[in-house]
N, C-alpha and C positions, 0 to 999 in steps of 0.2 A: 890601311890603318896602322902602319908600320910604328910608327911615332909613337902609338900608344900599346901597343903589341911589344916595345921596348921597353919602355914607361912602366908595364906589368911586371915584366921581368927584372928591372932592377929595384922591386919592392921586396925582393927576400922572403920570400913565404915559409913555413917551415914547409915540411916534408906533409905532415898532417893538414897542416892548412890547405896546401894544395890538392888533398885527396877531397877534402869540402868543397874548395871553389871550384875542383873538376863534375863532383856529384852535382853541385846547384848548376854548372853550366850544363848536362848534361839532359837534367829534369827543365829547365828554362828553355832549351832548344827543342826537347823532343816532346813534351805537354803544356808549358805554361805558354808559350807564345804563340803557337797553331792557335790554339783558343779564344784568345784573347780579346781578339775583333767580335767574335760569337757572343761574350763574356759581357762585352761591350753594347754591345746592340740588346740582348735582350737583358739587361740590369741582372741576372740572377747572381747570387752570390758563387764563388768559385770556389764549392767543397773541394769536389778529385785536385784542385791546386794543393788548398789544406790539406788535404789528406796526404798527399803525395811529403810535403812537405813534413810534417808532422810522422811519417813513416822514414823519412832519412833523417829524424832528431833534428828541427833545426829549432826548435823550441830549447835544448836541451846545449844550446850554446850561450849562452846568455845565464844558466837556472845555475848556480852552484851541486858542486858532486854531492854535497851531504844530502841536499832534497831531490836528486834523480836526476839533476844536470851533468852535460860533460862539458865545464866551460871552458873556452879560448878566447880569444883574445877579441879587445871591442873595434881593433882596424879589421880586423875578418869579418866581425859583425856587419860592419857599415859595408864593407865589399861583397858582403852576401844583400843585403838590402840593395843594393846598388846592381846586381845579378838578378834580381827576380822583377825587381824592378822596370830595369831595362826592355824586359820581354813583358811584362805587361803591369802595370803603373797601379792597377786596382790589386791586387795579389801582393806586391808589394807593400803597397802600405796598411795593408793588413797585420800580416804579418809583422811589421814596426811597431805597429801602434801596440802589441802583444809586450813589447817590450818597454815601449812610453809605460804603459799601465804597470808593469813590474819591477821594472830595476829599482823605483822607491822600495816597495817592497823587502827587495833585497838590500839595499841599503839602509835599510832604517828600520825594519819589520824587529819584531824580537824574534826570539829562536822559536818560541813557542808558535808562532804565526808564520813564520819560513817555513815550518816544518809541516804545519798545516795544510799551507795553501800551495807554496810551491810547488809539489808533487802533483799536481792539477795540470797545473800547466806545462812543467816538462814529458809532462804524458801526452801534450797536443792540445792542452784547454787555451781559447782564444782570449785576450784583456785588453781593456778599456781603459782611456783615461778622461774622467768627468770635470770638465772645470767652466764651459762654455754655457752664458745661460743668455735668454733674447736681450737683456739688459748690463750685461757683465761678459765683455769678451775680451779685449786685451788689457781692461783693466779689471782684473779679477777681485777687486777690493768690491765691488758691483753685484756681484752673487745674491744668494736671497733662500737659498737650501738653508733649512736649519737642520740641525744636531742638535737636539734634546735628550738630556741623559737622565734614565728610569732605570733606577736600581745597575742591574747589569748589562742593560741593555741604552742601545743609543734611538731615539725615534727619528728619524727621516723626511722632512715635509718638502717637497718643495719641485724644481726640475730641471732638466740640464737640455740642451741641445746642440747641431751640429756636431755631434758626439760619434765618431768612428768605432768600428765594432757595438754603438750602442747596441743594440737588438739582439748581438749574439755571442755578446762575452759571458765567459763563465765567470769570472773575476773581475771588478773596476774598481779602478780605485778613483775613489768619490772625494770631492772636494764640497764644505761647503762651512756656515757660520758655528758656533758654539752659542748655543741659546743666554747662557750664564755668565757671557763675555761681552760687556758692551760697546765694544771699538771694531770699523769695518775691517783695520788687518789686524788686530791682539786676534780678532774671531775664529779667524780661518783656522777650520781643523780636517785632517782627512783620515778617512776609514776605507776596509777592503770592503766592497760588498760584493755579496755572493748571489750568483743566479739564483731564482728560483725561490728568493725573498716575497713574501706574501706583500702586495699592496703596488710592485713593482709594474710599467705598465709603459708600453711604449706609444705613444702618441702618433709618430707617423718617422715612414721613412723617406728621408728627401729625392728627388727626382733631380740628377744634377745636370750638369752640362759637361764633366769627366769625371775620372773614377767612377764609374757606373754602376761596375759590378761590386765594389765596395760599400756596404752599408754606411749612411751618415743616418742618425735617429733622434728624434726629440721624445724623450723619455719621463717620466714623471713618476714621483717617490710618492705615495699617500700613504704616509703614516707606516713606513717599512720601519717595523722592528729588526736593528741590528744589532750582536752582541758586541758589548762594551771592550770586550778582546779583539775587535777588528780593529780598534783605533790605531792608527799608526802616531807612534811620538807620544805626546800630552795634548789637551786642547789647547786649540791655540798656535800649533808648533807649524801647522797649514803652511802658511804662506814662505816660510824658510824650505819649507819641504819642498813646494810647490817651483821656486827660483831653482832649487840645489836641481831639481829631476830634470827641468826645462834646458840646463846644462849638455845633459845628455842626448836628452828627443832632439835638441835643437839638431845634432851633429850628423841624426839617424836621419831627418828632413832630409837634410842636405843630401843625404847619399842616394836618397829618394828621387830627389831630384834630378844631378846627374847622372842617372838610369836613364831616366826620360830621355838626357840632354842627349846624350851620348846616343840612345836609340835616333834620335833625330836626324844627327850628324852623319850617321853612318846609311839613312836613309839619303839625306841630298847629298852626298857624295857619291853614292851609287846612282843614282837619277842623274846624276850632271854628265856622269862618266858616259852616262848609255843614250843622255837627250842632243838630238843632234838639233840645231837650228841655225838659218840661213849660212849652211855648208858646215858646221863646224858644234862640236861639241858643248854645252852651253860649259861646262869647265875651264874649255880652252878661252873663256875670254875673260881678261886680266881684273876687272871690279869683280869677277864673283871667286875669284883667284885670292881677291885681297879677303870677301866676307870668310872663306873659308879660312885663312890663314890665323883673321881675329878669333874665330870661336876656335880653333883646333888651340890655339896658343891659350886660350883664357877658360878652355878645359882641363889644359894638362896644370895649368896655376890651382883652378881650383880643387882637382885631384891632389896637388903637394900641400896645400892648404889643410884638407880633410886629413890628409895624414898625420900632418902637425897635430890638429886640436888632438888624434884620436891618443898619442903622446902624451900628450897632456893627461886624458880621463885614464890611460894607463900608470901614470907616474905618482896617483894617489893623488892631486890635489884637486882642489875644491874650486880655486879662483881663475875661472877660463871662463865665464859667461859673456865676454865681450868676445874672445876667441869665436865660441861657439855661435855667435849670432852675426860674425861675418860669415861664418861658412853657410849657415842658414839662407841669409841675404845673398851673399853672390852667387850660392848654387841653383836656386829658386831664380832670382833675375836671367842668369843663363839658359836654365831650361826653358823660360818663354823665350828667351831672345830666339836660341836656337831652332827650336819646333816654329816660331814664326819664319824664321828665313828657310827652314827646309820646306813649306808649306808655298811659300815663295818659291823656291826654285822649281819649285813641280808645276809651277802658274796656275792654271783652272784644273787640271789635274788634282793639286796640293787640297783644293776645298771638298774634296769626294770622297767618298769612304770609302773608293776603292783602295787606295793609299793611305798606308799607318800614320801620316804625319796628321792628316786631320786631326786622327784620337789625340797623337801627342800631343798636339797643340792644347786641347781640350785639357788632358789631363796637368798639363805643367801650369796652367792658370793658381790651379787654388794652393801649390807650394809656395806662391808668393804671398798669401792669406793666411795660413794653421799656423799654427807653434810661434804667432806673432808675426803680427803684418811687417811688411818691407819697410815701412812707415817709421811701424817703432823700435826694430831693429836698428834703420839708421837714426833713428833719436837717441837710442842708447849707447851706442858707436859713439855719434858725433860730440853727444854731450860731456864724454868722460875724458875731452881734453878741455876740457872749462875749466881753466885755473878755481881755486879755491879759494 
C-alpha cells in the first residue's frame, strides 16, 4: 500500500496531529478491530470502544476549549473517523454521529447552552441527530413532531426514526414543526433535548443487515416537556440550520465511508497476493490488475477530494453544500463498489464470515442511504448547472 502510505505522508500533519492519528491507530489496531466481527455477530453495542475512546479525549476534538474541548482541526477530525472506521464501521459512526448531533450546537447554540450542554459531551456523553420520521426522510419538509411552546417550556409530540445513537444519546438534537407556524418549511424548528426527559420512549431497535453493533432506534416523544432555553436559533430558523449542519455530517459520511473502502481494498489485495489459481496468483492476472488500479486511483481522488471540502469548512465559509454532497456521493458509491469487488475476489470465500469483507460489504450499503440518498445528492449536483 505504498501509494497511499505516500499519499499520508505528504498531508502535513502537525506534530500534534500526529501524536492523535498515532493514538487512534494504535487503539484501532490493538481493541477496536480484534472485536469487531464479535461486535458484529452479536449486535451488542461497543462500550470498552467508547470507553476507550472517550478516555484518549476524542470527544474533546471537535467541543471548543471554553466548554472542556481541546479542538483541532476538522481534516483530523474526518481522518480520525476514517481510522476507527476502517477497523470497524459500527464504532465509527458512532462516534460521527456524536458530532452530526453537535457541531450545530456549537455553531449556533448561545453561550448560555454551550456552556450548558457542552461539557457533557467533552466529558464522553454520546449525541444524536433527529430528523428521520416513517413519512419524512429525505425530504424533511414531511416531519409531523410538533413543538408546542407553554410558558417556558416547549412540549414535544410526535417521533422520529432510523435515528443513530437513538436509545443512547445523552444529547439530540431534535428537529421538528413549530405549532404557531403554519408553513411546512417557515415551521421547522430545533431544540437540544436531554436524556432522561419524562415521556421519552424508545419504540424498538432496528435489526440491520450492517452496523450491527451500532444502534439505529424508532423513538417516540409523548408530551416531553422541554425548556424553552433548548431551542436553538428562533422558531422557525429549523430548516437553515438543518441544510447549514448537513454541510458538515455530509463530509464526516464520506470519511466513514472510505474507512470501509479502504479496509476492503487492503483485504483483496492481500487475498490476491496469497490466492493462487490455475498456477498463478489471482493478482498476477492482468483484468484484476486493471480492477485494482481503478479503485486504488479513484480512492486516492476521493481522499484529495475530502481534503478539499475539509478547506473549505476550515476557511469559515458557509457555501460548500454541493462540495460536500460529491464527497458524500463518491465516497459512499466507492465503498460498495470496493467491498463488492473485494467480496469477489475472495469468490465463495468472499460470502462467509470468515472473511471481513462480507461485513464490509454489509456495512458500506446503508452510506449510500443516511445523510441523503445517492439519488438526491446527484439531483442536487446535477441540477445546479441548469441555467436560470
Amino acid at each position: 500500500m505504498k501509494i497511499f502510505e505516500t499519499q499520508q505522508q505528504q498531508r502535513q500533519w502537525t506534530e500534534d496531529e500526529r501524536l492523535v492519528l498515532d493514538q487512534i491507530q494504535r487503539l484501532a489496531d490493538d481493541l477496536i478491530a480484534p472485536n469487531a466481527a464479535r461486535y458484529d455477530e452479536s449486535g451488542e453495542f461497543p462500550w470498552d470502544n467508547i470507553k476507550a475512546l472517550n478516555d484518549m479525549g476524542a470527544n474533546t476534538m471537535f467541543v471548543p476549549e471554553a466548554y472542556g474541548g481541546a479542538p483541532m482541526s476538522y481534516r483530523l477530525y474526518l481522518e480520525v473517523v476514517k481510522k476507527i472506521s476502517e477497523a470497524c464501521a459500527s464504532t465509527g459512526i458512532i462516534y460521527a454521529t456524536t458530532f452530526h448531533g453537535m457541531k450545530p450546537l456549537i455553531d449556533w447554540g448561545t453561550e448560555e447552552q454551550r456552556k450548558r450542554l457542552l461539557p457533557r459531551i467533552a466529558a464522553g456523553g454520546l449525541g444524536a441527530l433527529a430528523i428521520t420520521e416513517p413519512n419524512a426522510g429525505s425530504d424533511a419538509t414531511g416531519m409531523t413532531t410538533s413543538f408546542t411552546p407553554d410558558g417556558d417550556s416547549i412540549i414535544v409530540q410526535g417521533g422520529k426514526t432510523f435515528i443513530s445513537n437513538g436509545d443512547v444519546a445523552d444529547l439530540t438534537l431534535l428537529f421538528g414543526k413549530w405549532s404557531e407556524i403554519d408553513d411546512a418549511k417557515k415551521s421547522i424548528s430545533v431544540l437540544v433535548f436531554e436524556k432522561g426527559t419524562p415521556g421519552f420512549e424508545v419504540i424498538r431497535l432496528e435489526d440491520k443487515m450492517g452496523h450491527r453493533a451500532a444502534s439505529t432506534a424508532a423513538i417516540a416523544f409523548n408530551a416531553c416537556r422541554v425548556p424553552r432555553a433548548n431551542l436553538i436559533g428562533q422558531p422557525g430558523e429549523g430548516l437553515r440550520l438543518l441544510l447549514a449542519s448537513l454541510n458538515k455530517s455530509r463530509p464526516s459520511v464520506a470519511a466513514h465511508a472510505l474507512g470501509i473502502a479502504h479496509a476492503a481494498f487492503k483485504d483483496a489485495v492481500i487475498y490476491m497476493n496469497d490466492r493462487v489459481q490455475s498456477g498463478r496468483r489471482i493478482v498476477d492476472f492482468q483484468g484484476n490488475q486493471f480492477t485494482l488500479a481503478d479503485m486504488a486511483t479513484d480512492l486516492a481522488m476521493a481522499e484529495c477530494w475530502l481534503d478539499y471540502v475539509a478547506s473549505l469548512v476550515e476557511s469559515g465559509g458557509w457555501d460548500f453544500g454541493l462540495e460536500a454532497s460529491m464527497a458524500k456521493m463518491r465516497a459512499s458509491d466507492l465503498a460498495m463498489r470496493i467491498s463488492t469487488e473485494a467480496v469477489q475476489m475472495h469468490g465463495g470465500y468472499g460470502y462467509c464470515k470468515d472473511y471481513r469483507v462480507e461485513r464490509l460489504m454489509r456495512d458500506a450499503k446503508i452510506t449510500q442511504i443516511w445523510e441523503g440518498t445517492n439519488q438526491i445528492h446527484r439531483q442536487l449536483i446535477g441540477r445546479s448547472f441548469a441555467a436560470k
